[in-house]
C-alpha positions as CSV (number, residue, x, y, z in Angstrom):
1,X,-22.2,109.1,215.2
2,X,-21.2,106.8,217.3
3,X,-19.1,103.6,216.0
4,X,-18.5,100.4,217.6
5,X,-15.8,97.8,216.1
6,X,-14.3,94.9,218.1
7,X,-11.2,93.5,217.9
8,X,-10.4,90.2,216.4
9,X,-10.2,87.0,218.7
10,X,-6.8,85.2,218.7
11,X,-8.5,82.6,216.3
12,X,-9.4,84.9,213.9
13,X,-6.2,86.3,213.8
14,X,-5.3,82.8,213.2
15,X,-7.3,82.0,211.0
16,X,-7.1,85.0,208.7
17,X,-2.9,85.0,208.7
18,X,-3.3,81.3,207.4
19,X,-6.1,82.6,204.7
20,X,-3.7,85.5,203.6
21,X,-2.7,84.8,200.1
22,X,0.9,84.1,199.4
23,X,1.1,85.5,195.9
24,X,2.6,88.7,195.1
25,X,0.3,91.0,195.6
26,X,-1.4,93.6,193.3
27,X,0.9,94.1,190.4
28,X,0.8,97.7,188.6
29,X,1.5,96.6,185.5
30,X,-1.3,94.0,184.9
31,X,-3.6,97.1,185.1
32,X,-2.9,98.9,181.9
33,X,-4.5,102.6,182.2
34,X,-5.7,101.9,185.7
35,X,-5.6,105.7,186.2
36,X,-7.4,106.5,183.2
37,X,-10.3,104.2,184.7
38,X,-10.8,106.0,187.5
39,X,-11.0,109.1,185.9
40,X,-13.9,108.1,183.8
41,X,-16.7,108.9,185.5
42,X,-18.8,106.4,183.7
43,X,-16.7,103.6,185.5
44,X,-17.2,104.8,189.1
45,X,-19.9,102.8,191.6
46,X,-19.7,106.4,194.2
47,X,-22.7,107.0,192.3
48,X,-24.7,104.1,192.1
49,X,-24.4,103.5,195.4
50,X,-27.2,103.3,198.1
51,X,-26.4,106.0,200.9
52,X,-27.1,105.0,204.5
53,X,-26.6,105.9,207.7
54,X,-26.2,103.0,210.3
55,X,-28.8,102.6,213.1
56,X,-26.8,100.2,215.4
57,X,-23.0,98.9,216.0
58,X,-22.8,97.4,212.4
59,X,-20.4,99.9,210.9
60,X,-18.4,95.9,209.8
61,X,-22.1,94.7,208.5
62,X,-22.4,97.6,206.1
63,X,-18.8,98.0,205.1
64,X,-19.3,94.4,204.0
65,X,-22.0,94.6,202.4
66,X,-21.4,97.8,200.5
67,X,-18.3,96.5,199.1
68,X,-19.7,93.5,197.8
69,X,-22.6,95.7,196.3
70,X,-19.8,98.0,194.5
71,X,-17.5,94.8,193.2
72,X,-20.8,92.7,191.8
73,X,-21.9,96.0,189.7
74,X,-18.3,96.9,188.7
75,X,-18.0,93.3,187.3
76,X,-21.2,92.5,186.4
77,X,-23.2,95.6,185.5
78,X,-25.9,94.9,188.5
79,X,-26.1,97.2,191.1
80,X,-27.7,94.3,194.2
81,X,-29.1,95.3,197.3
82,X,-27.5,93.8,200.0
83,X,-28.7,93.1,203.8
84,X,-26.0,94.8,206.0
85,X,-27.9,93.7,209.0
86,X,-27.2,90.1,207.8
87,X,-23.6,90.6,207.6
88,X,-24.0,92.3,210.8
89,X,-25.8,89.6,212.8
90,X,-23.7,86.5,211.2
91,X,-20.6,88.2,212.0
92,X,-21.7,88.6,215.4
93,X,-22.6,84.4,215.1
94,X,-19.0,83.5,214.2
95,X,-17.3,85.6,216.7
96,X,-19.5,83.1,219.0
97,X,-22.5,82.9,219.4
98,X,-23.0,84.6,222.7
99,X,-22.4,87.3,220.7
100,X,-25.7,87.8,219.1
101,X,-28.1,90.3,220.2
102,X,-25.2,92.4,222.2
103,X,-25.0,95.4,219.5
104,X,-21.4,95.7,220.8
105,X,-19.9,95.8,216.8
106,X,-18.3,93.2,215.5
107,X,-14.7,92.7,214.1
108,X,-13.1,93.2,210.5
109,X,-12.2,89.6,210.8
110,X,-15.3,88.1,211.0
111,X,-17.0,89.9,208.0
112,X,-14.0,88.3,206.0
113,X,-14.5,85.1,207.4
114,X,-18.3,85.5,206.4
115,X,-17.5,86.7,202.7
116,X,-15.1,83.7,202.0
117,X,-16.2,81.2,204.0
118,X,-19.1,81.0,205.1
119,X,-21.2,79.6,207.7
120,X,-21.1,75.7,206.7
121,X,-22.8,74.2,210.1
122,X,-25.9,76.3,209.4
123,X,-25.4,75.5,205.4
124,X,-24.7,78.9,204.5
125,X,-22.7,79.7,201.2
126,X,-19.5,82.6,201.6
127,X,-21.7,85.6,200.5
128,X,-24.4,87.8,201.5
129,X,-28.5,87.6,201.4
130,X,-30.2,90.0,199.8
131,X,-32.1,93.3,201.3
132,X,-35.5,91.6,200.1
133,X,-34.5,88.1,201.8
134,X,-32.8,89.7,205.6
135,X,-34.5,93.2,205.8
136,X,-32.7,95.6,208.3
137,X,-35.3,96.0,210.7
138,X,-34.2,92.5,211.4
139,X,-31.8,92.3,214.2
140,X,-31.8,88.9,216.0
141,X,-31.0,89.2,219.7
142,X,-30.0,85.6,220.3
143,X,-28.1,82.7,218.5
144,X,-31.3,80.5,218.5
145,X,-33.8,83.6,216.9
146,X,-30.4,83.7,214.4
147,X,-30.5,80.3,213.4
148,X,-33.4,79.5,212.7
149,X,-33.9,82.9,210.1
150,X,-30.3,81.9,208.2
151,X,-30.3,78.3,208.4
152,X,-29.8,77.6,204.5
153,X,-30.4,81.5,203.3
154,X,-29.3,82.0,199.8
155,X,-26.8,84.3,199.6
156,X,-25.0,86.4,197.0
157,X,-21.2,85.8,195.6
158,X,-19.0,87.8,197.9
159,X,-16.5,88.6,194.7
160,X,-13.4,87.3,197.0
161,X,-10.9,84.7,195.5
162,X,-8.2,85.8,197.3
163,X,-7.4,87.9,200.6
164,X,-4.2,90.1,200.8
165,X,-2.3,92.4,202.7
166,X,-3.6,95.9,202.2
167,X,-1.1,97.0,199.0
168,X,1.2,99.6,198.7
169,X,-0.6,103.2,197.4
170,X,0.0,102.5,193.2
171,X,-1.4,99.3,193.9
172,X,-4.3,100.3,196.5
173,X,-5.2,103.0,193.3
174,X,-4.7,99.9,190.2
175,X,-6.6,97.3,193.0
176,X,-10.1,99.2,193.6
177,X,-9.9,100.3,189.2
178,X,-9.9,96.4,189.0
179,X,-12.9,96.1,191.4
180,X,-11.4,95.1,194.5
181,X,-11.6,96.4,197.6
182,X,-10.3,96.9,200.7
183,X,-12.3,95.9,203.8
184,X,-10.7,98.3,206.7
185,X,-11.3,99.1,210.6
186,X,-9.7,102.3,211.7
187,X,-9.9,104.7,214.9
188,X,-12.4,107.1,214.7
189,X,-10.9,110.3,216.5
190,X,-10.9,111.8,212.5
191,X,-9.7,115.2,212.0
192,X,-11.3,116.6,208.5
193,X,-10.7,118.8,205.8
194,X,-12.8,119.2,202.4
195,X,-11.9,119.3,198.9
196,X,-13.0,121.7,196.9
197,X,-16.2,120.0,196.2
198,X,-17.5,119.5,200.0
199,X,-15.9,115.9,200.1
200,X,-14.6,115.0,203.3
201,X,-10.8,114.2,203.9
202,X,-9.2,112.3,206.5
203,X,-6.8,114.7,207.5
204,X,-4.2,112.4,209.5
205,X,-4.3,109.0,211.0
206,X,-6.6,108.8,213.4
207,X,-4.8,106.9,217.0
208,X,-8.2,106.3,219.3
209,X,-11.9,107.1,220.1
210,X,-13.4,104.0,219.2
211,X,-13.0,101.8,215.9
212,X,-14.7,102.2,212.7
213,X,-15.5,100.0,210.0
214,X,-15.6,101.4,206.0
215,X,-14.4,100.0,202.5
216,X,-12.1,101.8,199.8
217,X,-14.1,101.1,196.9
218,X,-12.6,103.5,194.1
219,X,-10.1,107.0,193.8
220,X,-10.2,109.9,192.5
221,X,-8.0,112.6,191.6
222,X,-9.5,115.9,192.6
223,X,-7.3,119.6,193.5
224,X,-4.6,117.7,191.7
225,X,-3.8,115.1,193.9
226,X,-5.5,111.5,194.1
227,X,-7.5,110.0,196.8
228,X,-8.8,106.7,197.8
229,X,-12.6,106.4,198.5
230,X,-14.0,105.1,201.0
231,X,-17.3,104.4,201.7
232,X,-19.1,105.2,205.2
233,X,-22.4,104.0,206.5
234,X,-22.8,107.7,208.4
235,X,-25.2,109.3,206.2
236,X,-23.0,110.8,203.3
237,X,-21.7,108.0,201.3
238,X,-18.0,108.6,200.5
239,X,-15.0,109.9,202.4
240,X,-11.6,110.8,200.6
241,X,-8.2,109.1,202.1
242,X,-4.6,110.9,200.6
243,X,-2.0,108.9,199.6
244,X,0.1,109.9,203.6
245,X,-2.6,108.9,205.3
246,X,-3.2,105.6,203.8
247,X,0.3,104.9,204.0
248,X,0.2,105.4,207.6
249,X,-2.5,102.6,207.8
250,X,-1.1,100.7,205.3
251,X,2.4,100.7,207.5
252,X,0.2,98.6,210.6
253,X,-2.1,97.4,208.3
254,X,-4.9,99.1,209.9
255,X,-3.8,97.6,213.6
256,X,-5.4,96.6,216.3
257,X,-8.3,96.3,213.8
258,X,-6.8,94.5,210.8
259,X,-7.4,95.8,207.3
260,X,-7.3,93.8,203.6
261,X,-7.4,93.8,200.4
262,X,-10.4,91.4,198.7
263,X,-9.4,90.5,195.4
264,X,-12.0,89.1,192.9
265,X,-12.2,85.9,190.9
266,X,-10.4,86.5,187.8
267,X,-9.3,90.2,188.3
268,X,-6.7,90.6,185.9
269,X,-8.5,89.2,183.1
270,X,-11.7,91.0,183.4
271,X,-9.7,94.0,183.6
272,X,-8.3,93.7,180.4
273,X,-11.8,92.3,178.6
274,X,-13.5,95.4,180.1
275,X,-10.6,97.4,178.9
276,X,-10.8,96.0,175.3
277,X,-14.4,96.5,174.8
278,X,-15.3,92.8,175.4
279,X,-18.3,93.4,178.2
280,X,-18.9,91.2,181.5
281,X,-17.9,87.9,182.0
């Protein structure tokens, strides 16, 4: 499979360093029993979520989309069904819109800029429409045929409050038992192994062949060692990162492509009402 990511304009790389929270980050200790979590199977989205495989560039559409789709059921209890293709097309709109219709990919920037801001001159909320509402078969090939489908489309919560840096490894783990994520664009020249269960793993960092949107959505600890996973749009659902190679990522954060950490509304203390048996809020 063939993937196709672009990198960021100079104003989106503006635009996102001036979004970049300032706090401190994804603290360990605000996580009580993060680990636990992700061992409890009963916690994990990997299997509520809906496996694709992507039919165009939109590798940055679908890793959008699936992310928000794992944080709104790990916070909520709702599993949605998201329109990649929208997140796809409108990312395409604010990289410009002579963009639209090119299938040339689109950048990790511009699905951020989608989730948390927006699309205010065609009144559209941060967020993503539903499946139902922007099927996939629709793929607009020009910025006219665009507007006039999304002008005003209700869209669904994005889960972001903040945007970080991607976190150190303890805090990648404690981020995604919270129900963040991280939205990342890698090379795609991967070298794989399998764990003893037929997962894939990322073997080393890959360093060319084309970029490649996914989204670390949870962990787990399998052969004794913990993993990050991270959802694909290639047909299989899940690939499994080790704690080396995201640290090799992590050290660039996931240059030329940009990777971050989306951090949703009110993290810490839905964590710990979850944790104490108080439900969704």
């Amino acid at each position: 499979m063939t993937s196709q990511l672009l990198l960021p304009t100079d104003e989106e790389r503006e635009e996102l360093a001036n979004m970049l929270s300032v706090s401190s980050g994804v603290n360990t200790a605000d996580f009580p029993g993060y680990l636990d979590v992700l061992q409890d199977l009963r916690r994990s989205p990997l299997p509520q979520m809906q496996v694709e495989r992507q039919q165009r560039s939109d590798c940055q559409g679908n890793a959008a989309a699936n992310g928000v789709e794992s944080t709104t059921w790990g916070s909520t209890g709702v599993m949605p069904v998201l329109s990649e293709m929208f997140a796809y097309n409108a990312s395409e709109y604010l990289m410009g819109p002579r963009n639209v219709g090119r299938d040339s990919g689109s950048s990790m920037h511009s699905g951020v800029r989608l989730m948390t801001r927006g699309i205010p001159e065609l009144d559209i909320d941060p967020g993503i429409p539903t499946e139902a509402d922007w099927p996939y078969s629709r793929y607009c090939k020009s910025a006219a045929e665009f507007e006039r489908y999304a002008r005003g489309i209700k869209t669904e919560s994005a889960w972001v409050e903040e945007v970080q840096p991607m976190p150190s490894w303890d805090e990648a783990l404690a981020l995604v038992a919270a129900r963040g994520r991280l939205h990342i664009g890698t090379w795609w020249d991967v070298k794989w192994t399998t764990a003893s269960d037929g997962t894939r793993i990322m073997s080393r960092v890959p360093t060319r062949g084309g970029g490649h949107a996914t989204t670390c959505i949870w962990a787990r600890y399998i052969d004794g060692e913990w993993f990050l996973a991270d959802w694909n749009s290639h047909g299989y659902g899940h690939f499994l990162i080790p704690q080396g190679v995201y640290e090799g990522l992590q050290r660039t954060q996931c240059d030329p492509f940009g990777g971050f950490a989306l951090i949703p509304p009110r993290m810490v203390e839905r964590y710990n009402r979850v944790q104490t048996g108080g439900g969704y809020v």
